[in-house]
C-alpha positions as CSV (number, residue, x, y, z in Angstrom):
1,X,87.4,132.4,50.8
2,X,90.2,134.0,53.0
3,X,93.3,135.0,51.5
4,X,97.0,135.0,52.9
5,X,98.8,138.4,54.1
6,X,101.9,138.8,55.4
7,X,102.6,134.6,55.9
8,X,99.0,134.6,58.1
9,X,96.0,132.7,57.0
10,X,92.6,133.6,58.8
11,X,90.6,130.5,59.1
12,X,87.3,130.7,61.9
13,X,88.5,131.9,64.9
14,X,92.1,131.1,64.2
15,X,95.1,132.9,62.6
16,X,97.6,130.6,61.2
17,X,100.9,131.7,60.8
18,X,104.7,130.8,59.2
19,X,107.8,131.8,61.1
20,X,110.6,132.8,59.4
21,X,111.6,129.0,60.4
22,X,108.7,127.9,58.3
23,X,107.3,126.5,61.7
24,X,103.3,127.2,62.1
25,X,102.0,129.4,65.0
26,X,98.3,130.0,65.7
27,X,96.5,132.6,68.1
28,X,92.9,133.8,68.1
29,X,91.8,135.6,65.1
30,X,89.6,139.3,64.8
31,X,88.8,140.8,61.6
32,X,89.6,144.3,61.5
33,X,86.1,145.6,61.8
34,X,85.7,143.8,65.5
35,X,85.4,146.9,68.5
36,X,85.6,144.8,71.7
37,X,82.2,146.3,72.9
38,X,80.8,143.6,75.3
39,X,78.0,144.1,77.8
40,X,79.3,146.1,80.6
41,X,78.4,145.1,84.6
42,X,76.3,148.1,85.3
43,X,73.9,147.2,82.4
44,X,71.0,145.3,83.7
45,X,71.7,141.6,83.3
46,X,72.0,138.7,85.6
47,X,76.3,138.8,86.6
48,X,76.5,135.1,85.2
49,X,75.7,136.2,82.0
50,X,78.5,138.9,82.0
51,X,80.8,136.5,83.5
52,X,79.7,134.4,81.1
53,X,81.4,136.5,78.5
54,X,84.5,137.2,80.1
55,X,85.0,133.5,80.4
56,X,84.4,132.7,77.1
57,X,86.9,134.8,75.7
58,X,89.5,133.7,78.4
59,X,89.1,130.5,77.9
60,X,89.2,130.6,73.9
61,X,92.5,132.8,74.1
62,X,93.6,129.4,76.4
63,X,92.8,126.6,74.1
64,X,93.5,128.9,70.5
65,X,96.2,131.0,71.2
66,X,100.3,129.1,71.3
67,X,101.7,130.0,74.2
68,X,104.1,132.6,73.0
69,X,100.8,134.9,72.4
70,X,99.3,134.3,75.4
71,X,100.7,137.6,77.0
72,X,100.0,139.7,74.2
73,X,96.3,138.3,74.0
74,X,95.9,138.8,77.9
75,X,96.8,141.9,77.7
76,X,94.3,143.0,74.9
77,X,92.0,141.1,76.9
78,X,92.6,143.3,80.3
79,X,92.2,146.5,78.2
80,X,88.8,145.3,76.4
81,X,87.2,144.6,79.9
82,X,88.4,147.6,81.3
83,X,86.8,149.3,78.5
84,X,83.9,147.6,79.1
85,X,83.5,148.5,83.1
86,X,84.8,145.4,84.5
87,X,86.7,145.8,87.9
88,X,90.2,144.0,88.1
89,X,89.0,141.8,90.8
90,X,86.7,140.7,88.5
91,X,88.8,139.7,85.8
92,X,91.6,138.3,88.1
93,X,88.6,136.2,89.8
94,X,87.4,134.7,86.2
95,X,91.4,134.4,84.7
96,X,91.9,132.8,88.0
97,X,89.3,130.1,87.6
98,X,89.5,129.4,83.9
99,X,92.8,128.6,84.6
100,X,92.6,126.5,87.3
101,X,89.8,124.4,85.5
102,X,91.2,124.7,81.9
103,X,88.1,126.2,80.7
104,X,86.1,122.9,82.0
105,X,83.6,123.1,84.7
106,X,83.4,120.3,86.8
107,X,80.1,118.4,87.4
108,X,78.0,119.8,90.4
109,X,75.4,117.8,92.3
110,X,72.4,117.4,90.6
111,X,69.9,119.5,91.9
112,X,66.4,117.8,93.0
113,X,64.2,120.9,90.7
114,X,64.6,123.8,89.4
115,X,62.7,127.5,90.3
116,X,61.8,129.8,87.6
117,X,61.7,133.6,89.2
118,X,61.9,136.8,87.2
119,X,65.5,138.6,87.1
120,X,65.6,141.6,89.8
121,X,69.1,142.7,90.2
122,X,70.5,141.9,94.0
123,X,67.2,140.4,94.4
124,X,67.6,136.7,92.6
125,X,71.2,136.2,93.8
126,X,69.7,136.4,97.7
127,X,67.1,134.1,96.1
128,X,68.7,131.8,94.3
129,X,71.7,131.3,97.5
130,X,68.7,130.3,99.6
131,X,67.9,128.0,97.1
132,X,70.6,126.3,96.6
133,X,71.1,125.1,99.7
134,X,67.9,123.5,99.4
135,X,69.3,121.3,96.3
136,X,66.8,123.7,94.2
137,X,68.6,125.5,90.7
138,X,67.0,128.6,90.3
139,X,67.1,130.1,86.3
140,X,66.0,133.8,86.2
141,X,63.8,135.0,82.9
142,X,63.3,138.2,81.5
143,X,60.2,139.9,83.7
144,X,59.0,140.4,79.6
145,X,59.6,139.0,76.6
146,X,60.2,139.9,73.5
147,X,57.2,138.7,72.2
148,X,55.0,140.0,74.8
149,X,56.2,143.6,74.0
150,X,55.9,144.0,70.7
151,X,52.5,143.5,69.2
152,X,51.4,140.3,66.1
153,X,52.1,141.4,62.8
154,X,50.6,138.8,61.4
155,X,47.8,139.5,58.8
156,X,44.5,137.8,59.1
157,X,43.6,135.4,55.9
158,X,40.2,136.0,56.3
159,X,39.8,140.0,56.4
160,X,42.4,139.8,53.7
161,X,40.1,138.2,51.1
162,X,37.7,140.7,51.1
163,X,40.3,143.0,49.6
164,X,39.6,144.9,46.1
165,X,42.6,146.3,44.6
166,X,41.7,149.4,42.2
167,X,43.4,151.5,39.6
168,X,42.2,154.8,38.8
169,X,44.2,156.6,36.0
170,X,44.9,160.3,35.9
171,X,45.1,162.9,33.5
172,X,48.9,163.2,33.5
173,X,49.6,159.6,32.6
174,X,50.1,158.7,36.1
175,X,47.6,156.4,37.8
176,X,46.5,155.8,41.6
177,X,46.4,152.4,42.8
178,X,45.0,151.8,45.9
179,X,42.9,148.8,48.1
180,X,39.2,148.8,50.0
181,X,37.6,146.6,51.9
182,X,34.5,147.8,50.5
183,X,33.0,146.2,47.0
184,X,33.2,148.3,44.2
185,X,31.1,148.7,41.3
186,X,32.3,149.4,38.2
């Protein structure tokens, strides 16, 4: 349950506040604990997933924030990206299009498939260009999984069965307990 501070109420992604006027303001809410640390653009991911990111939190600060915030929550914004390695064309390009759209992209044509290729930076974006003129979406995967990485830990039923469990006391009061495949005799 969130408690009130200083006439502000936290609720989601939204902090609610009374004026002095007893009027309500909103604008987007952080707890305390939040760094801004977002992927930067030299890490190796595919550029629409960073700008992905960016327009996200653009386009939340648009449809949360009253507009007398707007400024101040642009601002902090700018600084977070620029923390993060992102050029100023590159924010100026995504502010510029959330705003002209209003956060909402506008249906594209409907492409006749899709091509699944593995993400090589530089590479797929040649790639997926080509593509699309052809009417083809391309969607780039990971080269590797998760799952294909790290190994099963699942245990196996069977070889589990033939488990003995065994106790063996010591002298001290202590005891040993311990597990063998093998059969024990007592």
């Amino acid at each position: 349950m969130e408690i009130e501070s200083n006439n502000s109420l936290p609720f989601l992604d939204v902090l609610i506040t009374q004026l002095p006027d007893s009027c309500l303001t909103h604008h987007v809410y952080q707890k305390k604990t939040h760094i801004d640390c977002y992927s930067d653009t030299h890490s190796h991911r595919h550029p629409s997933k960073n700008s992905s990111v960016i327009k996200m939190l653009i386009s939340c600060a648009l449809k949360i924030c009253a507009p007398q915030f707007l400024p101040v929550k642009k601002a902090h914004l700018v600084q977070a990206f620029r923390a993060n390695v992102y050029s100023s064309s590159y924010m100026n390009k995504a502010f510029k299009s959330i705003s002209n759209s209003k956060g909402i992209n506008p249906p594209s044509s409907s492409p006749q498939g899709q091509v699944s290729l593995p993400y090589i930076k530089c590479t797929i974006d040649i790639i997926a260009k080509f593509l699309l003129k052809r009417k083809f979406k391309a969607i780039s995967k990971p080269q590797e999984t998760l799952k294909q990485t790290f190994r099963s830990f699942k245990y196996k039923f069977d070889s589990m069965l033939n488990l003995w469990v065994f106790q063996i006391p010591h002298s001290c009061g202590k005891s040993y307990i311990g597990q063998t495949a093998c059969p024990l005799k007592a």
